[in-house]
C-alpha positions in Angstrom: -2.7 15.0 8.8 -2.7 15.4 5.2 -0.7 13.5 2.2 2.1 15.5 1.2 3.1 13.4 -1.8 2.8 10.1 -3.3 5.2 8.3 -5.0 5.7 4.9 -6.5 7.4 4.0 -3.5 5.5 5.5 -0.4 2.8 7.6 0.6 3.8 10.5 2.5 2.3 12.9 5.0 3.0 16.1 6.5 4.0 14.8 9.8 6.8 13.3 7.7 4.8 9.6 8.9 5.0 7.3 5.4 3.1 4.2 4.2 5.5 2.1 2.0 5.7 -1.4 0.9 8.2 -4.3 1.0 9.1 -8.2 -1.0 11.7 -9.8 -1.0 12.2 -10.0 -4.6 13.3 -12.8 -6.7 14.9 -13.1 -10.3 11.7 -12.7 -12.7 8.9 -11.2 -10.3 8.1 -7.5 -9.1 5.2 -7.2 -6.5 4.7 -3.8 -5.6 1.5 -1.7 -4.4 0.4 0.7 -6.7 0.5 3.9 -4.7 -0.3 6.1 -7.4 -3.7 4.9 -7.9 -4.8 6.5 -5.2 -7.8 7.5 -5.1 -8.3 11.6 -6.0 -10.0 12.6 -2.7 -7.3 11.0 -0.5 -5.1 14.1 -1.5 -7.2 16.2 0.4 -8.8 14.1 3.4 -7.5 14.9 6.5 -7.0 11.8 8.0 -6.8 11.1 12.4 -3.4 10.5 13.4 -3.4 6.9 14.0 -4.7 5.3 10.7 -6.1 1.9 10.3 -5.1 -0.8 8.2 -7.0 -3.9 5.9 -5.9 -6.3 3.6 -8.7 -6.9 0.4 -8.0 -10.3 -0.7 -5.8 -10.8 -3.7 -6.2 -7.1 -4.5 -4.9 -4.8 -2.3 -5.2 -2.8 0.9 -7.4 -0.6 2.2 -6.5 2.8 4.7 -8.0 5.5 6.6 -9.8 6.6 9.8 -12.9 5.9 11.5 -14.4 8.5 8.9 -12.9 6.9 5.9 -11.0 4.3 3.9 -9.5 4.5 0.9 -7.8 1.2 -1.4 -4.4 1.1 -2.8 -3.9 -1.8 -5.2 -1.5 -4.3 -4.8 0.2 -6.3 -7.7 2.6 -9.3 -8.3 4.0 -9.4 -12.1 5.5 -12.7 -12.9 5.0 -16.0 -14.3 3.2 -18.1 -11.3 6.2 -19.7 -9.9 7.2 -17.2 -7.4 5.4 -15.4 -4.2 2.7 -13.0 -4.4 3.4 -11.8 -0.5 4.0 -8.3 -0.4 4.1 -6.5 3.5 2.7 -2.9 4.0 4.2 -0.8 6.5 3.3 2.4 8.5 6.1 4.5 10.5 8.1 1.7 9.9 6.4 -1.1 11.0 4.9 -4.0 9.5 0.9 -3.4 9.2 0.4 -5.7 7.3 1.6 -8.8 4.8 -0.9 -10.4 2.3 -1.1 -12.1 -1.6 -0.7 -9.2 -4.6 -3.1 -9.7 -7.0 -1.3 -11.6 -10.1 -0.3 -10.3 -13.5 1.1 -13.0 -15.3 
């Protein structure tokens, strides 16, 4: 499977599977994982079916295969009062849920 676009909201395959993220945001925050940072050569791996998942302390995430892994950074803009938990998910479900790095 190959990505078939990437967007500020999602990562998106051929196989129409999607890697997106989720907060529950408050008033004066945004934490959001920065999908177009991507690395170049993601756009033309072609990744195993079932991809794995890892959270890179107060930075990001990590995804891939058994071949490969490739980071996506993660990012909380805000003023230190609110959370920094944002939640990664895969075909809809929750892979993972970790602390954005903060912007102030």
């Amino acid at each position: 499977m190959k990505i078939k676009k990437v967007t500020e909201e999602a990562i998106i395959f051929d196989n129409e599977t999607v890697i997106t993220y989720d907060h529950c945001q408050d008033c004066c925050e945004d934490n959001y994982a920065d999908f177009k940072q991507i690395e170049p050569e993601a756009l033309d791996y072609d990744f195993e079916i079932e991809l794995k998942f890892e959270a890179v302390e107060e930075a990001g995430f990590r995804f891939g295969d058994s071949r490969r892994m490739f980071f996506i950074p993660c990012y909380s803009e805000q003023n230190g009062y609110y959370s920094s938990d944002i939640d990664i998910y895969y075909k809809g479900e929750e892979v993972l849920s970790f602390e954005a790095e903060m912007r102030c």
